[in-house]
C-alpha positions as CSV (number, residue, x, y, z in Angstrom):
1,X,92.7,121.8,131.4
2,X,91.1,120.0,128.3
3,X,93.1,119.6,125.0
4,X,91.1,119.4,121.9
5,X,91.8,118.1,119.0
6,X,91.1,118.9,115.5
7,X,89.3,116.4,112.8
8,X,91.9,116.3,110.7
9,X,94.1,115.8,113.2
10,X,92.4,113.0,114.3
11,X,92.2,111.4,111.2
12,X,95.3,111.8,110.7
13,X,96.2,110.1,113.9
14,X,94.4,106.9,112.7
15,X,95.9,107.4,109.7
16,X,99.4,107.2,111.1
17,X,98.4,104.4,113.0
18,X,96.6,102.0,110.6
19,X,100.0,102.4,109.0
20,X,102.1,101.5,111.2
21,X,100.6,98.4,112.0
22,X,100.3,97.6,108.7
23,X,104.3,98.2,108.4
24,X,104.7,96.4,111.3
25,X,103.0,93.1,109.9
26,X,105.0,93.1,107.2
27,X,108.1,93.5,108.8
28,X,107.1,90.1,110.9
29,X,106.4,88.3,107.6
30,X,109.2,89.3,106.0
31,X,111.3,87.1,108.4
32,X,111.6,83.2,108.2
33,X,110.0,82.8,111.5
34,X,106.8,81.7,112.8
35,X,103.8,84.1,113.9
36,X,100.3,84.5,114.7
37,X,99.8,86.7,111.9
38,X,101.1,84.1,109.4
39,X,99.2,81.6,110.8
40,X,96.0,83.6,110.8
41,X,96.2,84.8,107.4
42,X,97.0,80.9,106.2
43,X,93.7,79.9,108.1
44,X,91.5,83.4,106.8
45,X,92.7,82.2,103.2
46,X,92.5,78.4,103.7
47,X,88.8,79.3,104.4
48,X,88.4,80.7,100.9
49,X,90.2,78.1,99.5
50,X,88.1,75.4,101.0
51,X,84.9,76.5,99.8
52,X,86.6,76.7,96.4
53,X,86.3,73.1,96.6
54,X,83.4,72.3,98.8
55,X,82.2,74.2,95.7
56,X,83.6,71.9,93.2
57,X,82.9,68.8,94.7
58,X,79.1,69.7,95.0
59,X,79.2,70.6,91.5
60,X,81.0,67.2,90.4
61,X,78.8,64.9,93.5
62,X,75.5,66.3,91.4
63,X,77.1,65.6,87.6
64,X,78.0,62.2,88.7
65,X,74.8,61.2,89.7
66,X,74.2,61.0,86.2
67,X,77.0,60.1,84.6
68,X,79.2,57.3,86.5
69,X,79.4,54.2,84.4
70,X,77.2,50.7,85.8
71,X,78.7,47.2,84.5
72,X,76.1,46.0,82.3
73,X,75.8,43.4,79.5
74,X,77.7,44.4,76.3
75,X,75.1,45.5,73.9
76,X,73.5,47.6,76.9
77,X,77.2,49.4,77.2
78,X,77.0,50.2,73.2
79,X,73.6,51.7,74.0
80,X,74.6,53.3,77.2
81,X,75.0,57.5,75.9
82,X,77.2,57.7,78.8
83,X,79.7,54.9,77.3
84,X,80.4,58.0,74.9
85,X,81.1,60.5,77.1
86,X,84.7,61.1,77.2
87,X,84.3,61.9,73.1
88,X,81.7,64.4,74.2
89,X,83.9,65.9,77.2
90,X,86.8,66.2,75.0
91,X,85.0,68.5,72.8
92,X,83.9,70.5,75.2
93,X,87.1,70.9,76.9
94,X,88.7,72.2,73.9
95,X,85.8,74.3,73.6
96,X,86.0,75.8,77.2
97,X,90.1,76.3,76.4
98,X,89.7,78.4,73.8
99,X,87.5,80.6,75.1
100,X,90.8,81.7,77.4
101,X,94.2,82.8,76.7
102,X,96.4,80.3,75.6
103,X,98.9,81.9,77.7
104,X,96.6,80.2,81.3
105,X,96.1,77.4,79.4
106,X,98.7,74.7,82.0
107,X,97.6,73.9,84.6
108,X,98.0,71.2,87.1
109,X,100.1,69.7,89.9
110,X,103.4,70.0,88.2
111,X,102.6,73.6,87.0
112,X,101.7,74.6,90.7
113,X,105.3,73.1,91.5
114,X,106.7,75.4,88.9
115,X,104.7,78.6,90.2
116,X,105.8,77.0,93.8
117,X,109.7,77.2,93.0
118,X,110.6,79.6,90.4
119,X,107.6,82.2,90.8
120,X,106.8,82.2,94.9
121,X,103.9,80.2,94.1
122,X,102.0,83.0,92.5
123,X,99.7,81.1,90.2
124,X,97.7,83.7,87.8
125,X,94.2,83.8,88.6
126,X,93.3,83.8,85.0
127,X,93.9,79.9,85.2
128,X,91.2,79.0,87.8
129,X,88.4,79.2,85.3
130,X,89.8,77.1,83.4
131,X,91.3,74.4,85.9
132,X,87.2,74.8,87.7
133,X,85.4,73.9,84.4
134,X,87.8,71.7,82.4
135,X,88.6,69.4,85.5
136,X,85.2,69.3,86.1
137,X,84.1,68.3,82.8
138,X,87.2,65.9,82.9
139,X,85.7,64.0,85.7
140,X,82.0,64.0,84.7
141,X,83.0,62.8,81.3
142,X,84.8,59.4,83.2
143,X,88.4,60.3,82.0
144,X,90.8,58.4,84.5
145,X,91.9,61.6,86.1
146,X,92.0,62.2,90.2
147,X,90.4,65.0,91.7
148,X,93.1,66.1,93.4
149,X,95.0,67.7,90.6
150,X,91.9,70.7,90.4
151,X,91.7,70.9,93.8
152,X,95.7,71.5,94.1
153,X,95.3,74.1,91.3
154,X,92.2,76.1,92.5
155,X,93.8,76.1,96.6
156,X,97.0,77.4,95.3
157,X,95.4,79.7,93.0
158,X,93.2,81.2,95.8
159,X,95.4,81.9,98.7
160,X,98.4,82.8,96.2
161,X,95.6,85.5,94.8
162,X,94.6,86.6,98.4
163,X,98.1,86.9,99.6
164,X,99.2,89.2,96.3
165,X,95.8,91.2,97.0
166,X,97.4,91.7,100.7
167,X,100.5,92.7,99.3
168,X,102.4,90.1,101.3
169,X,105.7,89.7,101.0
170,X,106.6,87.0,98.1
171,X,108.3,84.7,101.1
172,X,105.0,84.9,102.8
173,X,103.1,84.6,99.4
174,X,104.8,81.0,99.1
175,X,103.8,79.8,102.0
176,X,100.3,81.4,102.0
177,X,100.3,79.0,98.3
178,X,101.5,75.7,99.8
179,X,98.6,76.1,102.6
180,X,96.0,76.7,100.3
181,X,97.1,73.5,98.5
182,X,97.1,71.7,102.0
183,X,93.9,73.1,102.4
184,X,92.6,71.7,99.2
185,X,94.0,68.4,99.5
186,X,92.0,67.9,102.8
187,X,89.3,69.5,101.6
188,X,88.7,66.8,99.0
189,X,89.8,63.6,100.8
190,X,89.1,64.7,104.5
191,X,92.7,63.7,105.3
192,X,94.6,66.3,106.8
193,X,97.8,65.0,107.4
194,X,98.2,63.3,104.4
195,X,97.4,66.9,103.0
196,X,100.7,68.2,104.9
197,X,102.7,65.2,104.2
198,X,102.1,65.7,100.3
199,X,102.9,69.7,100.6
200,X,106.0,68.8,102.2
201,X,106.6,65.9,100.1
202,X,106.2,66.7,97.0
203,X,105.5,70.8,96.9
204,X,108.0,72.4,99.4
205,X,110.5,69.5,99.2
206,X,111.6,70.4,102.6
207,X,111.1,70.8,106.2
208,X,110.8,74.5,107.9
209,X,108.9,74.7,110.7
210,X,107.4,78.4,109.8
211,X,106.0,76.5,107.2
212,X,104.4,73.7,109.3
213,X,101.9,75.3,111.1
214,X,100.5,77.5,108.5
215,X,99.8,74.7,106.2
216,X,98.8,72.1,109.3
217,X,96.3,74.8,110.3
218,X,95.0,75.1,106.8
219,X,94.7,71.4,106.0
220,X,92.8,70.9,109.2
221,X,90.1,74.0,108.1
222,X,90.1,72.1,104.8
223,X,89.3,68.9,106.9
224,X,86.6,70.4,109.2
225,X,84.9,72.2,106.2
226,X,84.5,69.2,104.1
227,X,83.1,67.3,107.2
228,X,80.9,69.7,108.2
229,X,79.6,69.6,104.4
230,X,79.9,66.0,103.5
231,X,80.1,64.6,107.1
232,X,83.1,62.7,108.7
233,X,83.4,60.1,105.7
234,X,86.7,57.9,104.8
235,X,86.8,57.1,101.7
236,X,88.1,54.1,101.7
237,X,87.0,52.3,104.6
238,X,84.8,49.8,102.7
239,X,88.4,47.6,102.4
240,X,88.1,45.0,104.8
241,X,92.0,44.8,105.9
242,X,92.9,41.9,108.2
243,X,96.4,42.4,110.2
244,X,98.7,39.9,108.6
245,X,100.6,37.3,110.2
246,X,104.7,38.0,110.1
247,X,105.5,34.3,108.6
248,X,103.4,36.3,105.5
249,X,106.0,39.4,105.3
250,X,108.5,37.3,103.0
251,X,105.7,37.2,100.5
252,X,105.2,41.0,100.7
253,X,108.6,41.5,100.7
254,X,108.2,39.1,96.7
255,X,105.3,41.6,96.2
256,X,107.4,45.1,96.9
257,X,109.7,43.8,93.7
258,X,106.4,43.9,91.7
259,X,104.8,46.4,92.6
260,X,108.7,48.4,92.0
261,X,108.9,47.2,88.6
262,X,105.4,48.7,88.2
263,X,105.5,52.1,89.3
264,X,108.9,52.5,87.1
265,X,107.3,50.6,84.3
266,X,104.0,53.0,84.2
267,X,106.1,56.3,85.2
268,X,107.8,55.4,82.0
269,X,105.0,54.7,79.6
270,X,103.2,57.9,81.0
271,X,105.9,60.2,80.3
272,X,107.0,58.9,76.9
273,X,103.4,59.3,75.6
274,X,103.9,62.5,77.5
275,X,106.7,63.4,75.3
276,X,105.5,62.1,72.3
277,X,102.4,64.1,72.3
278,X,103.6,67.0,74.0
279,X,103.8,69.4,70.6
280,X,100.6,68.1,69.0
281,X,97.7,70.4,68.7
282,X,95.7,70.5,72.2
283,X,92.3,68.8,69.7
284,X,94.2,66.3,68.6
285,X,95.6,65.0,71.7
286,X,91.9,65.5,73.5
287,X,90.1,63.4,70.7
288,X,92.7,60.9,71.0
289,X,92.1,61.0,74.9
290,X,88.4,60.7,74.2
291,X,88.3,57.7,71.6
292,X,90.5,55.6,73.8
293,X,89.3,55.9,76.7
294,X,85.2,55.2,75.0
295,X,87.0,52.0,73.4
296,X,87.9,51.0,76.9
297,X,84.9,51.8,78.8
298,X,82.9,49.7,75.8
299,X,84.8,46.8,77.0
300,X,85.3,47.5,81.0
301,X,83.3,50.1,82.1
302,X,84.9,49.6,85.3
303,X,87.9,51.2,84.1
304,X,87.0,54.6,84.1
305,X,86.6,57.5,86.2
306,X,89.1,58.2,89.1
307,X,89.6,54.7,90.4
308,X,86.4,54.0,92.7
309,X,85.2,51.7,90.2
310,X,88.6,49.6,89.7
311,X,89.1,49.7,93.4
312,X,85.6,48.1,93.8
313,X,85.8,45.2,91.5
314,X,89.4,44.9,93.3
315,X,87.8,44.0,96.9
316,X,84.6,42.5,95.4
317,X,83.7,39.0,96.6
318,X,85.7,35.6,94.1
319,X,86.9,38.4,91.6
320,X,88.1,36.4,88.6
321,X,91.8,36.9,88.4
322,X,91.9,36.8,84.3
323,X,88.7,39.9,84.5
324,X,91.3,41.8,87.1
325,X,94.3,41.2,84.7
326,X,92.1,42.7,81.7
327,X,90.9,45.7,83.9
328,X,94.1,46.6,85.3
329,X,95.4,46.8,81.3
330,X,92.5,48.5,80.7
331,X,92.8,51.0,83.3
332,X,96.7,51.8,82.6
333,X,95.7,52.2,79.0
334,X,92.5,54.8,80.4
335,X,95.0,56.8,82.2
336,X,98.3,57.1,80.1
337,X,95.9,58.5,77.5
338,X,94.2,60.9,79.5
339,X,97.1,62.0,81.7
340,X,99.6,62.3,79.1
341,X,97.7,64.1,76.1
342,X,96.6,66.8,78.5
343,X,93.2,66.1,79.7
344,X,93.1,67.9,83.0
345,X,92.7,66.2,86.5
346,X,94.7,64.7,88.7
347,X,97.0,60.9,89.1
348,X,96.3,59.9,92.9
349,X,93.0,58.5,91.9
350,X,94.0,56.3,89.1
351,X,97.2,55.2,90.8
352,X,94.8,54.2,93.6
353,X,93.0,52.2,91.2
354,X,96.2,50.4,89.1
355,X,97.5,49.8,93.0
356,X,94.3,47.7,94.2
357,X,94.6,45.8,90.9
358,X,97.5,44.9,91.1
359,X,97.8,44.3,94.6
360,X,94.5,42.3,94.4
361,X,96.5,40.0,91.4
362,X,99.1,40.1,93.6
363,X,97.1,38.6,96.7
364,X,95.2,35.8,94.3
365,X,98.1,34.7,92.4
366,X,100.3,34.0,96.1
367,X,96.7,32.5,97.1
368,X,97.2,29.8,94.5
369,X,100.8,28.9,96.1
370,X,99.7,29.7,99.7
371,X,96.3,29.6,100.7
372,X,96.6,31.3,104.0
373,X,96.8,34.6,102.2
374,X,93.1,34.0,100.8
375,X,91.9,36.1,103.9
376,X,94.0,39.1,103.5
377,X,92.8,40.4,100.0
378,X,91.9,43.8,101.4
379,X,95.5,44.0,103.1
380,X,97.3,43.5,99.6
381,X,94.7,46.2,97.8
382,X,95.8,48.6,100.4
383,X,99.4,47.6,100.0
384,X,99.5,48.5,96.0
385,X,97.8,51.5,96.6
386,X,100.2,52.4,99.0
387,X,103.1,51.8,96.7
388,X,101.9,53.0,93.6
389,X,101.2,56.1,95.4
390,X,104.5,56.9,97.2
391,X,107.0,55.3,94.1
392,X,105.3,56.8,91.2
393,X,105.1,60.4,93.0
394,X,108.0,59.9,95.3
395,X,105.8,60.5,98.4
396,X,106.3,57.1,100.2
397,X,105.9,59.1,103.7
398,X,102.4,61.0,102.1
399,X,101.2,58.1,100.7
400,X,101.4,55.8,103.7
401,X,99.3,58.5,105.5
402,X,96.9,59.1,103.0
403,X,95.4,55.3,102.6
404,X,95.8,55.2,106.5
405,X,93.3,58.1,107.4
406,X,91.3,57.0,104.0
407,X,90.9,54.0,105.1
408,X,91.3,54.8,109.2
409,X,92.7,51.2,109.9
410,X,96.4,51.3,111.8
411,X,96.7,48.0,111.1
412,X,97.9,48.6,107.3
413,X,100.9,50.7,108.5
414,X,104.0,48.3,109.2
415,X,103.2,45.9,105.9
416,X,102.7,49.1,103.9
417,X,105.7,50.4,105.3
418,X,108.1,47.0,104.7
419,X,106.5,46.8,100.9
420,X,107.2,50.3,100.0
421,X,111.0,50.0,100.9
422,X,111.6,47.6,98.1
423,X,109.2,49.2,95.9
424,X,111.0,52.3,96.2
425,X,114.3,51.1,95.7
426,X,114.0,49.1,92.8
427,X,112.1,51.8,91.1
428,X,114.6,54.8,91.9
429,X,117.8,52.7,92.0
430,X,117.3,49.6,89.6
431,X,115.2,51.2,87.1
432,X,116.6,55.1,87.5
433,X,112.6,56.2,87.9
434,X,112.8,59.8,89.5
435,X,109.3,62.1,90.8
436,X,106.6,62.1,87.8
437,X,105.8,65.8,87.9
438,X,109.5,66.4,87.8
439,X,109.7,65.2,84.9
440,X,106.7,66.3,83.5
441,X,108.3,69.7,84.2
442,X,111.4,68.6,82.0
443,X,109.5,67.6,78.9
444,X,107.1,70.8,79.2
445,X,110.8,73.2,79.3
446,X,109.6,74.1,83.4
447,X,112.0,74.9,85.4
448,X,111.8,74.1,89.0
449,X,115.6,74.3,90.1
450,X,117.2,77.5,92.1
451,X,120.7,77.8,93.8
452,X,121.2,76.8,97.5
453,X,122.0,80.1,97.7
454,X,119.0,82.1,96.2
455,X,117.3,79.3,97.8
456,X,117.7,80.5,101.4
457,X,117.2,83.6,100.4
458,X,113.9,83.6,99.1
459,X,112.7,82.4,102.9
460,X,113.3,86.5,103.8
461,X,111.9,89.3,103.1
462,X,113.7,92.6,102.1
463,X,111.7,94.6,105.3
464,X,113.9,92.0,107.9
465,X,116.5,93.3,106.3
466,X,116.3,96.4,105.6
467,X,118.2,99.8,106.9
468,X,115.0,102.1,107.4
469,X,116.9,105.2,108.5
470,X,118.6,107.0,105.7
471,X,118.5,110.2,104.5
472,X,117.0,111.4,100.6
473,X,117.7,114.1,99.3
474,X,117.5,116.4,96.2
475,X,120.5,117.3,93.9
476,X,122.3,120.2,95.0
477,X,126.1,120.0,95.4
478,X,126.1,123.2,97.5
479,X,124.3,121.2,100.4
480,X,125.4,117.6,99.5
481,X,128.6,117.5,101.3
482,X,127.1,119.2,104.5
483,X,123.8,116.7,104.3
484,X,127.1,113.9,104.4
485,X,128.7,115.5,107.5
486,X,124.9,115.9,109.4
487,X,124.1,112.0,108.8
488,X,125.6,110.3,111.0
489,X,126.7,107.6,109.4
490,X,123.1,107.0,107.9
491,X,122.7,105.9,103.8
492,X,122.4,109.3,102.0
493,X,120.8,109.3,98.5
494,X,120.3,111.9,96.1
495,X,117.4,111.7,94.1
496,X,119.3,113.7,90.7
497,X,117.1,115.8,87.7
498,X,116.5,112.2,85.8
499,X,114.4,111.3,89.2
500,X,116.8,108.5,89.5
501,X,118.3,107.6,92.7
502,X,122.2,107.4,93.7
503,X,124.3,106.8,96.7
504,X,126.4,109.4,98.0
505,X,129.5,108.4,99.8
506,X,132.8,110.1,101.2
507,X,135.9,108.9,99.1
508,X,139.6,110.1,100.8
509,X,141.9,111.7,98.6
510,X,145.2,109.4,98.2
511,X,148.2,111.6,100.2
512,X,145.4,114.2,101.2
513,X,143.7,114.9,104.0
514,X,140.8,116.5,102.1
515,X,137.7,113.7,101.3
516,X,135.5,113.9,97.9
517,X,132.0,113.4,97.5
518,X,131.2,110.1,95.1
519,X,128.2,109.0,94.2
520,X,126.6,105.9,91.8
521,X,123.0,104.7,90.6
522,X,121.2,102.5,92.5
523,X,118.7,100.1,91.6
524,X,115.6,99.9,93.7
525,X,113.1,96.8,94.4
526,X,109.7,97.0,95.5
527,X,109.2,96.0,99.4
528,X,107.6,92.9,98.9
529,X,110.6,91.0,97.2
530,X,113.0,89.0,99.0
531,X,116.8,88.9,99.8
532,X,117.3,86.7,96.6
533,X,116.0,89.3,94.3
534,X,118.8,92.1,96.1
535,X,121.4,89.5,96.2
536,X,121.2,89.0,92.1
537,X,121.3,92.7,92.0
538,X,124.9,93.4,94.2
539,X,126.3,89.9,93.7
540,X,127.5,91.1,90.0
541,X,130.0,93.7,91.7
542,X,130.0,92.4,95.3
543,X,129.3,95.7,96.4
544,X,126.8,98.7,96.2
545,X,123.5,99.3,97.8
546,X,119.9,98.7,96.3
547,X,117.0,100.8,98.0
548,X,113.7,99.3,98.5
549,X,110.3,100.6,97.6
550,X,106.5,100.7,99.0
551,X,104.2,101.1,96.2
552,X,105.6,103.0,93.8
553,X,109.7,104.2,93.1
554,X,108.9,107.5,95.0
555,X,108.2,105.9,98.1
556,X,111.7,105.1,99.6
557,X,111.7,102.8,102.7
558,X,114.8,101.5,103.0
559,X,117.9,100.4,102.0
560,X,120.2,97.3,101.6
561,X,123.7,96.7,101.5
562,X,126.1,94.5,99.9
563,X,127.8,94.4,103.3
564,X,124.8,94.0,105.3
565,X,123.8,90.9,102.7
566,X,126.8,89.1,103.2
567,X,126.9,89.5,106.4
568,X,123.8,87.6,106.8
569,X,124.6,85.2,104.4
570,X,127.7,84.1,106.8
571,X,125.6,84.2,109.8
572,X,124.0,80.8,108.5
573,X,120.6,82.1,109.1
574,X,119.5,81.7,105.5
């Protein structure tokens, strides 16, 4: 006997079906565990986010073909139209600002970190433009900015803009952003665990291993795509590093102190131009960006731009120490004026830069005392990049991977490692520095803080959660109290002539035997929010219920309680 089956019925089937399994992945995401599906999703948008910036850097490789700066005689540099391009860039970065909404005008690292913890690193799309073109012109107009802070920017703005598009839930969200910004990390220096150290570092600020391999899976498809496009290149491999004796350590131990008082003494002059500049109109501070950093480049064009060029002269052959002295003022001076009056870009690359100046000064000024350490130039230009790195950003761990797969020499790992110690602690404990973008954050009014509490949270969705049988029903207070009896201990809600939603619940009479139906509003949440959101809710009377929402209010599927919260906020699983 054949059974046949309507169209429609079929349909519906499939229907039903596609549903379900779309119910079904968010119900895995919504927990703080790890999955396929969360790790396919973080490669699928890692993809997008690494042709992002494939994109950019083919845009900015072509532009700085023409525009990059050459050492020439003085009177050739007055010349030289591109001696006068940061004037010009400002301009037009102003210009490209107001074509958009001043509301998606920040951008940056330390706005991603805000997004990151106070928003589930949902960074408005309306920003990307803005951080695409302005960074852009930013870097081919020489500005000492990094190319890291766009690319940090456009990856979180990509995956976080995927993963809303999905309709993720927001604990999934955040972790779809920090892999897009692993992914565009890698993307741009080919260095995929340096990419997941810095996420970890100085994004998540701590370690949960659902969020490891979705961001060490997208940092390696941001790794693979900008070799397959710009081939298997580091960076920084010029640097001729020779392993260093250990009679030489005490020396770098002298040299850790430095390059300490350094970091803390930049971190501070970067953020108290920062502050002073931080309610001037957004022209004035770009022009004053612009003119210093074309007085500088008149005098050391080497100055400019990310921190290739200063990095260069660093490791050149018989550098003059007095010309590395000058460059390295120069190139503080570059930076502190681009970075703190808003020119957008990032601070890796010049910290790179100010690190192999001073650690080349470093290296010829101990040559003058011990001449052994002639040899080991390259070592000490690592070193301060290492340290400059890791103190000013309080990555040490991110930093010390970065220069070691730029670079892809092993043997800079133990001196980097014993300079950094020092670095760090005289920086953070003798001169009170703390994180840059923290305190960027501060001086902009960012927040970035949450409660333990809402903290943990936040890592689970409202679907893990959730009670999905319950019964709604329409006000009638003939049937209520028989829909009570028939639920079997299922949530019953009323939905009353306001549309609003309310709890029913059986109350028992004091001295009777007779019980009274009771009922109270609820609030409702859509499904994608997380425990934190619910506890805010029922925390204020430590008791109620909230339901929870697909779509749209009418679309009830399921329901929390304050009970059921706290009881999984004793079972220590959040």
């Amino acid at each position: 006997m054949q059974i046949k089956f309507s169209r429609a019925a079929i349909i519906h089937a499939k229907a039903a079906t596609r549903k379900y399994l779309r119910d079904e992945l968010r119900d895995k995401l919504s927990q703080a565990n790890i999955s396929v599906q969360l790790c396919a999703l973080a490669l699928l948008f890692a993809l997008i986010a690494s042709g992002v910036i494939i994109l950019f850097r083919l845009a900015l490789n072509w532009a700085q073909l023409y525009t990059i700066p050459e050492a020439t005689e003085f009177s050739h540099i007055v010349s030289d139209w591109r001696t006068y391009l940061p004037i010009i860039g400002a301009l037009l970065i102003w210009l490209v600002a107001g074509i958009g909404s001043k509301r998606y005008r920040r951008m940056g690292i330390a706005y991603v970190l805000h997004r990151f913890k106070l928003h589930y690193g949902k960074v408005p799309l309306q920003s990307a433009a803005g951080q695409f073109f302005q960074a852009l012109i930013a870097l081919v107009a020489n500005f000492s900015v990094g190319k890291e802070g766009p690319a940090i920017h456009l990856g979180a703005v990509s995956a976080s803009f995927l993963a809303e598009k999905f309709k993720l839930p927001d604990n999934s969200v955040r972790i779809m952003c920090a892999s897009g910004i692993a992914a565009g990390i890698a993307a741009i220096f080919n260095a995929p665990l340096a990419a997941v150290l810095f996420v970890f570092e100085v994004i998540v600020r701590e370690y949960k291993i659902h969020y490891f391999f979705p961001i060490m899976l997208s940092a390696i498809c941001g790794a693979v795509s900008s070799q397959l496009v710009f081939g298997n290149i580091h960076e920084y491999d010029l640097i001729s590093v020779t392993r260093i004796p250990l009679d030489h350590y005490p020396i770098l131990a002298i040299g850790g102190v430095v390059l300490g008082c350094a970091a803390a003494g930049f971190n501070h002059l970067l953020l108290k131009m920062t502050a002073i500049g931080q309610h001037w109109p957004l022209i004035y501070r770009l022009m004053i960006a612009g003119t210093v950093t074309t007085l500088v480049g008149l005098v050391l064009p080497q100055a400019l731009g990310s921190g290739d060029l200063a990095i260069l002269t660093a490791v050149s052959e018989n550098p003059s120490l007095w010309f590395l002295i000058a460059l390295l003022i120069g190139k503080v001076i570059a930076t502190v004026a681009a970075i703190s009056f808003g020119v957008p870009g990032g601070l890796i690359g010049p910290l790179y830069g100010i690190g192999a100046l001073i650690g080349a000064i470093l290296a010829l000024v101990s040559a003058m005392f011990f001449p052994s350490i002639a040899p080991y130039v390259g070592l000490y230009t690592v070193i301060g990049m290492t340290a400059m790195m890791g103190v000013c950003l309080s990555a040490p761990l991110a930093a010390l991977v970065a220069l070691l797969e730029l670079t892809n020499d092993a043997s800079i790992i133990l001196p980097a490692m014993f300079v950094t110690i020092p670095a760090f602690l005289i920086a953070y404990q003798g001169f009170n520095t703390s994180s840059v973008f923290l305190k960027q954050l501060e001086i902009m009014g960012l927040g970035y803080k949450i409660p333990p509490v809402n903290l943990g949270l936040q890592k689970k969705g409202v679907r893990a959660l959730m009670d999905k049988r319950f019964v709604v029903v329409n006000d009638d207070n003939e049937l209520l109290l028989e829909v009570m009896k028939r639920a079997e201990g299922r949530p019953v809600m009323v939905r009353n002539a306001e549309s609003q939603i309310e709890m029913l619940s059986l109350e028992m009479q004091s001295f009777e035997d007779n019980t009274t139906l009771s009922r109270h509003l609820m609030q409702g949440v859509p499904d994608t929010a997380t425990l934190s959101e619910v506890y805010e809710i029922l925390s204020i009377k430590r008791s109620g219920e909230v339901y929870i929402y697909r779509n749209n209010i009418n679309n009830i599927v399921g329901v929390i309680s304050w009970s059921n919260l706290w009881q999984e906020l004793r079972s220590g699983q959040v």
